[in-house]
Each structure stands twice: as C-alpha cells, then as structure tokens.
BAFI-3210 file (N, C-alpha, C; in Angstrom, 3 decimals, decimal comma, padded with zeros to 6 digits):
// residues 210
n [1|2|3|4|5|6|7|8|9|10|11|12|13|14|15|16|17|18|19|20|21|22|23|24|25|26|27|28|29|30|31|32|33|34|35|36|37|38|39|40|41|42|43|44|45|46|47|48|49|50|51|52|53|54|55|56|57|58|59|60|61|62|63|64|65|66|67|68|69|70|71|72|73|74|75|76|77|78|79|80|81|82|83|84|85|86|87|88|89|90|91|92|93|94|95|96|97|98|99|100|101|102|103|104|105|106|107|108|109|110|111|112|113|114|115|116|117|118|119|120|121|122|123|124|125|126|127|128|129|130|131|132|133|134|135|136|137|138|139|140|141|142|143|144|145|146|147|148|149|150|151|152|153|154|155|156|157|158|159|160|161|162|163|164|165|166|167|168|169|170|171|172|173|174|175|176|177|178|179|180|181|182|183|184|185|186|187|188|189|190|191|192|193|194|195|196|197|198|199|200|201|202|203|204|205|206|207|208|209|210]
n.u [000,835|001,611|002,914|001,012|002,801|004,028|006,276|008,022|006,509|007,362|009,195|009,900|011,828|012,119|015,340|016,588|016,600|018,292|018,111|020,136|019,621|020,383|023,308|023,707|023,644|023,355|022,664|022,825|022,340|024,005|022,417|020,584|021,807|024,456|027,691|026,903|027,404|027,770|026,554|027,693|027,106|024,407|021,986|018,936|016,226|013,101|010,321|007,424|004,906|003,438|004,296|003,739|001,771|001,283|001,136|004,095|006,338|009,730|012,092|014,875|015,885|013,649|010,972|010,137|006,756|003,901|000,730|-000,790|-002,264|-005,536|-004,693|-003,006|-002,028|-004,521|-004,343|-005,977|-004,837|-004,731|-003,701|-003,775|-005,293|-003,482|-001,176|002,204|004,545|004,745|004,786|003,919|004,604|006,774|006,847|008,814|009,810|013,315|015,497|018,362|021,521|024,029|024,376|022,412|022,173|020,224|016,626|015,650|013,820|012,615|012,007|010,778|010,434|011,250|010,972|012,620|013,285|010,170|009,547|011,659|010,240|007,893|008,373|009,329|007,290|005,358|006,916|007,551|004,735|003,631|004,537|005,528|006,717|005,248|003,167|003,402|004,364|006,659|009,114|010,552|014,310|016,075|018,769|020,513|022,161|023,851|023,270|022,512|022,640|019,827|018,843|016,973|015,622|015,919|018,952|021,082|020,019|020,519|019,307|018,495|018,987|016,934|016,356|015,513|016,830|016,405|014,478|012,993|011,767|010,136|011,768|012,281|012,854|011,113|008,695|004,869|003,123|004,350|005,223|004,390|006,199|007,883|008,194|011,208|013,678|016,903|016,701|018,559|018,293|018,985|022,309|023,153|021,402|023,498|025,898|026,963|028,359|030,174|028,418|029,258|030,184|028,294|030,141|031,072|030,771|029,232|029,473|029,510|026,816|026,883|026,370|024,735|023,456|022,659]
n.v [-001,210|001,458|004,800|006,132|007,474|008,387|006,369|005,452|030,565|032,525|032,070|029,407|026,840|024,079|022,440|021,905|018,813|016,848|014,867|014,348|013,241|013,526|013,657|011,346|011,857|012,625|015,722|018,370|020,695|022,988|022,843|026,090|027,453|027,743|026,087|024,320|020,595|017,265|014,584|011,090|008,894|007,725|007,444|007,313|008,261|007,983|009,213|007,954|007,844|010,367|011,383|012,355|013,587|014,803|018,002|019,475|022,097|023,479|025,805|026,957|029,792|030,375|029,788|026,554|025,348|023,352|021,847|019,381|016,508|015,024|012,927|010,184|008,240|009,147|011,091|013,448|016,238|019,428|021,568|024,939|026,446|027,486|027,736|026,488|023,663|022,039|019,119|015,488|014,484|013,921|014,558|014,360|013,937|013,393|012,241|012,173|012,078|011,863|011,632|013,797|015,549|016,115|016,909|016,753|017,874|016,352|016,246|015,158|014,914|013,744|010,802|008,332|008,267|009,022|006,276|004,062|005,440|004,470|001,638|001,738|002,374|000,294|-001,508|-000,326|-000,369|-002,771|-004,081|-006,034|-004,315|-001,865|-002,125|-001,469|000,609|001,410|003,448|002,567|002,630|003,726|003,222|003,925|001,691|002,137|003,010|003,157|002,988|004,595|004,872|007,266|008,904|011,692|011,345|010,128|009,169|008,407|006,187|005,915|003,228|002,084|000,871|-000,999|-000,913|-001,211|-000,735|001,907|003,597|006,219|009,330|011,687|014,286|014,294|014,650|014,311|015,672|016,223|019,199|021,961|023,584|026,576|029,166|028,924|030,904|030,195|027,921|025,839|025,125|022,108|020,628|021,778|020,041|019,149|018,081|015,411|013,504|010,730|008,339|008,297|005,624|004,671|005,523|006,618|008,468|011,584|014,775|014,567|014,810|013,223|010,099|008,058|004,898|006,288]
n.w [000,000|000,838|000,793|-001,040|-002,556|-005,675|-007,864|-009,991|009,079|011,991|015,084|016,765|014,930|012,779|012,327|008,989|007,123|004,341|001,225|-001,255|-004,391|-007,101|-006,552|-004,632|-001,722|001,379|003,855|006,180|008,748|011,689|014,489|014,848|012,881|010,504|008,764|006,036|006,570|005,259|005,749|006,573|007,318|007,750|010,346|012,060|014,191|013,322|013,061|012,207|012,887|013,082|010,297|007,247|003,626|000,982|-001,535|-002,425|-002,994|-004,105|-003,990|-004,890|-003,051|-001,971|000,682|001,448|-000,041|001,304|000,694|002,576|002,828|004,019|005,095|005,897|002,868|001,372|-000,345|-000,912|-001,180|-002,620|-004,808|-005,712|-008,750|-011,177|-009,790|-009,903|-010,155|-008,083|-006,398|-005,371|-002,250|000,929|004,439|007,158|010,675|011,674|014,141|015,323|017,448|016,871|013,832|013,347|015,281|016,678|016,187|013,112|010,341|007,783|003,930|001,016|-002,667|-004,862|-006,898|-006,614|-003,898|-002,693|-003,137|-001,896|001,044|000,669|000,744|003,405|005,101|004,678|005,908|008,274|009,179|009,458|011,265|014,484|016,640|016,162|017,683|019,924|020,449|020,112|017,901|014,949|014,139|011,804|009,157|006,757|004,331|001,842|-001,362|-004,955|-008,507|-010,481|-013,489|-015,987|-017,901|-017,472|-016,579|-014,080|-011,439|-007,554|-005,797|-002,103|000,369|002,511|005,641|008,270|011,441|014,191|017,184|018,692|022,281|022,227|021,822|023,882|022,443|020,313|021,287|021,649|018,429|015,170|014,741|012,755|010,400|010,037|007,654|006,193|005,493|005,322|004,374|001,719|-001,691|-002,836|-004,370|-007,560|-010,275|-011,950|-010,892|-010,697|-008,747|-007,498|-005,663|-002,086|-000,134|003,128|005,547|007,709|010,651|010,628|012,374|015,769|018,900|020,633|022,274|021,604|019,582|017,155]
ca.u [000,000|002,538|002,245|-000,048|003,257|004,340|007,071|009,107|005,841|007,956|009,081|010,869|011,726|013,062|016,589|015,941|018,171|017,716|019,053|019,791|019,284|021,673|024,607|023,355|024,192|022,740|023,296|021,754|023,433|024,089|021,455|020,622|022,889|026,271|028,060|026,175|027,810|027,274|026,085|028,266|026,669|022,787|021,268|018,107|014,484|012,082|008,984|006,613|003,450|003,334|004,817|002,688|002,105|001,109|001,442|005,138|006,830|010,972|012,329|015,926|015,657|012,119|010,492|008,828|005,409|003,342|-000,318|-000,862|-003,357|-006,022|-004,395|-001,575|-002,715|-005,878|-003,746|-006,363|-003,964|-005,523|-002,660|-004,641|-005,416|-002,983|000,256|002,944|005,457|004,574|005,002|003,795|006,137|006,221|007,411|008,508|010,672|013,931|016,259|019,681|021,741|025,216|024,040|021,889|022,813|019,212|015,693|015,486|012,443|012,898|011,082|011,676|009,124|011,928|010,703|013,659|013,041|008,989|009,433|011,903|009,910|006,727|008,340|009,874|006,176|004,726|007,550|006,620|003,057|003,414|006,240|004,499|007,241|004,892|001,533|004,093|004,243|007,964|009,579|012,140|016,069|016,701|020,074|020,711|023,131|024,002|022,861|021,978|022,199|018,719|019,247|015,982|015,591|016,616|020,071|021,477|019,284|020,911|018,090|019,383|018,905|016,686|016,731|014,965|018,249|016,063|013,429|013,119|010,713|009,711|012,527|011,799|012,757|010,151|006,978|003,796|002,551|004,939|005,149|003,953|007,649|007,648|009,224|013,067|014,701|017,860|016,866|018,923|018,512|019,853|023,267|022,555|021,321|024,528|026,928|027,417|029,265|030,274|028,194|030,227|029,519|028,574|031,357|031,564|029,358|028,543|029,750|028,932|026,952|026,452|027,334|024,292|023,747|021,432]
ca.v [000,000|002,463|006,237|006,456|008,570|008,231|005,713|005,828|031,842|033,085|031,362|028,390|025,517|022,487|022,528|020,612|017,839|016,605|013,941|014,854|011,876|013,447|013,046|010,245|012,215|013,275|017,337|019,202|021,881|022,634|023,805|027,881|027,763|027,531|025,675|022,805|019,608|015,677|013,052|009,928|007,025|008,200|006,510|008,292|007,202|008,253|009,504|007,262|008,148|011,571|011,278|013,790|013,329|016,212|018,330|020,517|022,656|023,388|026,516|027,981|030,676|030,235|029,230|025,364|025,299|022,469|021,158|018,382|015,471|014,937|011,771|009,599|007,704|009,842|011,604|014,568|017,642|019,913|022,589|026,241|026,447|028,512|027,353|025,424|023,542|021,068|017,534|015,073|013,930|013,091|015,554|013,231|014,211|012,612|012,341|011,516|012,503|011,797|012,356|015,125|016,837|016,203|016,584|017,396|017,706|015,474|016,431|015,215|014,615|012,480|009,624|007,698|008,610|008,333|004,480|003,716|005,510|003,296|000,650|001,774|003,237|-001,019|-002,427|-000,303|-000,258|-004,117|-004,451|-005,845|-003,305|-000,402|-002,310|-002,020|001,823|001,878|004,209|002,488|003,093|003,519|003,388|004,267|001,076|002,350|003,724|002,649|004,110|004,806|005,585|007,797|010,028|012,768|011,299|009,095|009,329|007,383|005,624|005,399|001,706|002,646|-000,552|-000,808|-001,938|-001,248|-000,193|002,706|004,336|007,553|010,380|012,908|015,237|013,835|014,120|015,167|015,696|016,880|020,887|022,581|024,351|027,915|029,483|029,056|032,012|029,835|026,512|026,112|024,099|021,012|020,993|021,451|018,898|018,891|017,774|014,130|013,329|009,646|008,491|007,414|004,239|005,113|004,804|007,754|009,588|013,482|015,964|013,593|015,720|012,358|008,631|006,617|004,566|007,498]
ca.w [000,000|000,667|001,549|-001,798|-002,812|-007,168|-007,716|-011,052|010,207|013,045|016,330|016,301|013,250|013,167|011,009|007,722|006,192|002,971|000,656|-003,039|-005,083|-008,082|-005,614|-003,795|-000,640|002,894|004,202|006,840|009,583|012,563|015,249|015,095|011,657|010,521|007,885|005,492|006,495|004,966|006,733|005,905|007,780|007,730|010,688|012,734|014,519|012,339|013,816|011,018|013,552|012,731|008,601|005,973|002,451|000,151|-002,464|-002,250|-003,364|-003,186|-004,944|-004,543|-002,917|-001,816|001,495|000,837|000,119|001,670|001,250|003,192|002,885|005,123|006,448|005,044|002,034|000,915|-001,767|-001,496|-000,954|-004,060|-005,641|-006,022|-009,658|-011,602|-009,648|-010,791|-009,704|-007,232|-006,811|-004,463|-001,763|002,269|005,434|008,449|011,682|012,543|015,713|016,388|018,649|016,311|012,742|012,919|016,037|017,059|015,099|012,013|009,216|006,532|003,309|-000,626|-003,494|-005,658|-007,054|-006,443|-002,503|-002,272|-003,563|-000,579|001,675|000,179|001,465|004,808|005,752|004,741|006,860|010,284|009,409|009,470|012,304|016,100|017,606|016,327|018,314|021,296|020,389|019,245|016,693|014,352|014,261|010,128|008,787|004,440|004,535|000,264|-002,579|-006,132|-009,421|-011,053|-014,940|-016,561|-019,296|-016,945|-015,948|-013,606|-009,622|-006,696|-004,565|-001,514|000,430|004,292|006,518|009,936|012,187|015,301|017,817|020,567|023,034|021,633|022,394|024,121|021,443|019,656|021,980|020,624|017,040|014,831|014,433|011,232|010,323|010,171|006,827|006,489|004,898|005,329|003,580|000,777|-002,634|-003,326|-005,286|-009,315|-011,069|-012,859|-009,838|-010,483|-007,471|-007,417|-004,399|-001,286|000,684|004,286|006,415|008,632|011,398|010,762|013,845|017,425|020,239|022,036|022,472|021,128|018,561|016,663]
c.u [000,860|002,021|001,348|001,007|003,588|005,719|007,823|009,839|007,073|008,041|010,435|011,007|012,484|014,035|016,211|017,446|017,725|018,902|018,827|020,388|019,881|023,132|024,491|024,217|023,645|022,979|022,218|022,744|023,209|022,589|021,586|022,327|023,904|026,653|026,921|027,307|026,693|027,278|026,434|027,579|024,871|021,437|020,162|016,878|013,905|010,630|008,086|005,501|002,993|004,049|003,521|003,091|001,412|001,479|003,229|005,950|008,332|011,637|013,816|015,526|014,344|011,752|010,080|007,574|004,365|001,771|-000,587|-002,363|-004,163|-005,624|-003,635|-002,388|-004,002|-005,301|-004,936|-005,938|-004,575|-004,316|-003,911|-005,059|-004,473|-001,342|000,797|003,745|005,622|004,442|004,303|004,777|005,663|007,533|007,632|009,805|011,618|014,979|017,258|020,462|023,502|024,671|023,436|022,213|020,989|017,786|015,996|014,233|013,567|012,011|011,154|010,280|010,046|011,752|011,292|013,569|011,594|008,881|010,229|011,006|008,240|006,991|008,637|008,579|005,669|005,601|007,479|005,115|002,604|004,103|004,922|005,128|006,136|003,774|002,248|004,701|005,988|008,266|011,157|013,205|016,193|018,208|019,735|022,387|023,843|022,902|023,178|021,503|020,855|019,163|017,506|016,376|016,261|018,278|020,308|020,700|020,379|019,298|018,569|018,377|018,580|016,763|016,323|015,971|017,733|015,239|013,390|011,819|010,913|010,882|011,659|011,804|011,721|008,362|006,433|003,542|003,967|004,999|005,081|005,687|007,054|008,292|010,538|013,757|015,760|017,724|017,371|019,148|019,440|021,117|022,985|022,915|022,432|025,729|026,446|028,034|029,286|029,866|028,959|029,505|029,781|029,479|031,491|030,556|029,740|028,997|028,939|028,929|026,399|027,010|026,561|024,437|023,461|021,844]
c.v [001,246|003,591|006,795|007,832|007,650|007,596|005,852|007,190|032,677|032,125|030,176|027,815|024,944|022,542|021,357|019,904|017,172|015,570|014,179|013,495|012,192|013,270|011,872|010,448|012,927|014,776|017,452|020,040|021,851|023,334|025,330|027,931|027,561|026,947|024,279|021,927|018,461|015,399|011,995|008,657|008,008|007,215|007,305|007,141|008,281|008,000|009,356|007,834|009,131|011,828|012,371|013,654|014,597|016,726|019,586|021,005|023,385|024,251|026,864|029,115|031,572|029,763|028,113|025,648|023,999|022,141|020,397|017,495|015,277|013,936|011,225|008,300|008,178|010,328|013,066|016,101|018,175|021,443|023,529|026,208|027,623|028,327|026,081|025,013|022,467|019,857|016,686|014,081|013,897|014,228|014,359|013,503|013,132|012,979|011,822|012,585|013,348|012,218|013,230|016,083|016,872|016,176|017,955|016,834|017,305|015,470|016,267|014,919|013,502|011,261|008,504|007,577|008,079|006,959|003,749|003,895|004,869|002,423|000,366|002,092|001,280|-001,277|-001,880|-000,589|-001,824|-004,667|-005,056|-004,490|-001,821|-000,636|-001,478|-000,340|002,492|002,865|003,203|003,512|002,914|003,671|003,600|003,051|001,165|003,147|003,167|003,348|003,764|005,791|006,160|008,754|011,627|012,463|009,634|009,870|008,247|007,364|004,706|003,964|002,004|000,960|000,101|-001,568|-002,077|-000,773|000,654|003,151|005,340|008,813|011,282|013,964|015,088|013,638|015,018|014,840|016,634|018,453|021,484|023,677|025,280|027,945|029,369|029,667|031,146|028,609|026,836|025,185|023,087|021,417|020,652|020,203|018,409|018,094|016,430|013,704|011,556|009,149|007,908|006,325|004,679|004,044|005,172|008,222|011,261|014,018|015,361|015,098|014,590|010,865|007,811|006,147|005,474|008,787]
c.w [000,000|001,462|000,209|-002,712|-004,399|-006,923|-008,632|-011,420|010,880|014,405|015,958|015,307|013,449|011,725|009,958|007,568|004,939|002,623|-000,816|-003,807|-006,280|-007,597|-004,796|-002,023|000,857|003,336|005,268|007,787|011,076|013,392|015,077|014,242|011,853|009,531|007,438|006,255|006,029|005,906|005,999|006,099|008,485|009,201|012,064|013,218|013,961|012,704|012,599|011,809|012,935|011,346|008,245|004,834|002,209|-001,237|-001,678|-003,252|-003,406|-004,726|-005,159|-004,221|-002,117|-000,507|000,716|000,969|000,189|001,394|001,564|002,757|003,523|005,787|005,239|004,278|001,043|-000,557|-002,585|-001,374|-002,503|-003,800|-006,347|-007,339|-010,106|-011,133|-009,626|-009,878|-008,877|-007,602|-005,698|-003,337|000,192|003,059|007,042|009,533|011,893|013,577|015,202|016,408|017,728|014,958|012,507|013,779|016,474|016,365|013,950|010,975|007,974|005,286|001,432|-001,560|-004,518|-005,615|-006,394|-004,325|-002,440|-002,053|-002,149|000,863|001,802|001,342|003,067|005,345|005,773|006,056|008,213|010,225|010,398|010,791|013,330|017,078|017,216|017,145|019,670|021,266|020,525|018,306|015,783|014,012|012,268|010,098|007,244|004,985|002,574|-000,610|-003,863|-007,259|-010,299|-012,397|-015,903|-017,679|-018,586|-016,731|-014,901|-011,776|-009,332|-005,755|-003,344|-000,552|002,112|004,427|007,793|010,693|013,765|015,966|019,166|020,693|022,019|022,220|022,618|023,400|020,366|019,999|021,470|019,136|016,812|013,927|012,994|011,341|009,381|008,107|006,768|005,337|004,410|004,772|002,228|-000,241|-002,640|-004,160|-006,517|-009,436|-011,746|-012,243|-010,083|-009,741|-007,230|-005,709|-003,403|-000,276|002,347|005,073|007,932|009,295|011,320|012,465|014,744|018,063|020,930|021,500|022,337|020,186|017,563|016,914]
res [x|x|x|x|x|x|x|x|x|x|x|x|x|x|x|x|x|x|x|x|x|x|x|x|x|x|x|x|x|x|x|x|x|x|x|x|x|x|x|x|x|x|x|x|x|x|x|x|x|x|x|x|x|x|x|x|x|x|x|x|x|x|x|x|x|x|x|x|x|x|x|x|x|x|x|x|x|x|x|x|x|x|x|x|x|x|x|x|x|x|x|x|x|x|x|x|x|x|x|x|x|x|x|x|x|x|x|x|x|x|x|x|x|x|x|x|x|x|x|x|x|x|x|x|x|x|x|x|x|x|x|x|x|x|x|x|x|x|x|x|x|x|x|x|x|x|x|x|x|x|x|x|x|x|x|x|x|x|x|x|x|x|x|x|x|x|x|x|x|x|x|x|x|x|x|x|x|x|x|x|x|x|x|x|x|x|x|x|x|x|x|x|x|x|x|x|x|x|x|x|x|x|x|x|x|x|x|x|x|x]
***
C-alpha cells in the first residue's frame, strides 16, 4: 500500500536535512545555523506516527510550500489552480543525537526517494514493535544508481536496524515548520558526485547509537 506517494511563520523551526538523489548524498546543519555539512553514515528514529504526504513545493531561494493530505494515504492535498510547480512527496521528523545533532524535518518529493519511503512506511506499518508503540532506528546502509531520461538518480537503500521508546525530542505531534529564509537548494542537477559508501558519522553531540 505504501504512503499512496508516485514511484518511477515566526518562532521556532526544526533545522531541515535533505538527501539529493543526483549526488546520492545526505546534508543538513548545525542547530541555530552555521556551515552545510554531509552526513556519511545516515542513521536516525524516524517519527513514522506523525509522517505527511502532500502536495510541495521546493524553490531555490524560496520558502517550501506544503499542502498536506487529510491523512496519510488519501492523496487529497488539491494545488490552487494557476500554480505550478509542485510535486507530491512526504514531510517526516527525525532524531539523532550523532548524525543530525538532534531533530530534524525530513522532506523530498523524488521519485527515487517516495518508492523507498513506500516501502519503509509497509515495513513499520506491518512491524508488532509499532503495536508495542515503538519508533524504528533507520540506517541508508548504500545507494543505487537509477538511470531515466533525466540522468542518472541514486536511490538510496533505508533498513529498519532497530526499535526505541519515543525520544523525548520527539513528543507530541509533529510541528507545522515555520518558513526558512535559510533553507537552501539542493546541489545542481549537474553535480554528479560519485556516491560514497557510508562509512563515517557526521559531527557527534552524544554517544548513542542514533
């Protein structure tokens, strides 16, 4: 069944991270700004409870623009008449402690991405650890080149390696994110970047696995 996703303000905000599927590569920053850094070895809990599908939107230069679904699977998010641009794609909070430096919003419409996250949304849906009100531990254990009429995508390779309580950084419903002045496009389409095989953990502010 999937997430029903296509397969072939002011105040606070939660720092974004992103994965650009022409580099087959992870990014996001530090808390309250500072330099981009990669993320080598990609491994987070992934608040699936609270996930969002939709219509979005992702400009350079641009705040994102979101309509959301009435519930995950419905696929009725409706794009204004007259604007362009949008795609349909999935918004979903993750944690850790070592690769991200804490939560971060996770948000892509790339094919090559929805289709993984298809299947990572079946395999908790289906899990008993989610009756038992768990959050899975993902890891990206690779990446995989995808050849289309556009080019060459990497689709990178999630894996459920494990199960936690709910972090505390994570309680509640997850927060409608404000505007971000400071989110900044993916690297051009043109950057072929031979993808690297995770090896490495991203800037440690702690000592779990996540």
């Amino acid at each position: 069944m999937g997430l029903g996703l296509p397969t072939a303000g002011s105040g606070d905000f939660i720092t974004f991270c992103k994965y650009n599927a022409k580099a087959g590569r992870w990014y996001s920053k530090p808390e309250g700004g500072g330099d981009e850094y990669e993320v080598q070895q990609m491994t987070a809990v992934f608040d699936m409870d609270n996930i969002k599908t939709g219509q979005m939107k992702f400009m350079a230069g641009a705040a994102p623009e979101y309509i959301f679904d009435s519930g995950v699977g419905t696929c009725d998010a409706q794009v204004p008449e007259g604007q362009t641009g949008f795609k349909r794609g999935f918004q979903v909070l993750l944690y850790a402690e070592q690769s991200w430096q804490g939560v971060r919003e996770f948000s892509a419409t790339a094919n090559t991405v929805n289709e993984v996250m298809n299947e990572l949304y079946d395999a908790w849906e289906s899990a008993p650890e989610r009756q038992q009100g768990k959050l899975p531990v993902v890891t990206c254990t690779g990446v995989s080149p995808v050849e289309s009429k556009h080019g060459t995508n990497y689709q990178p390779t999630l894996e459920i390696v494990g199960w936690t309580d709910r972090p505390a950084a994570l309680s509640g419903d997850a927060p409608a994110p404000a505007p971000q002045a400071a989110r900044e496009a993916p690297p051009p389409a043109q950057e072929q970047v031979p993808p690297p095989a995770p090896v490495a953990q991203a800037p440690a502010a702690g000592g779990s696995m996540f």
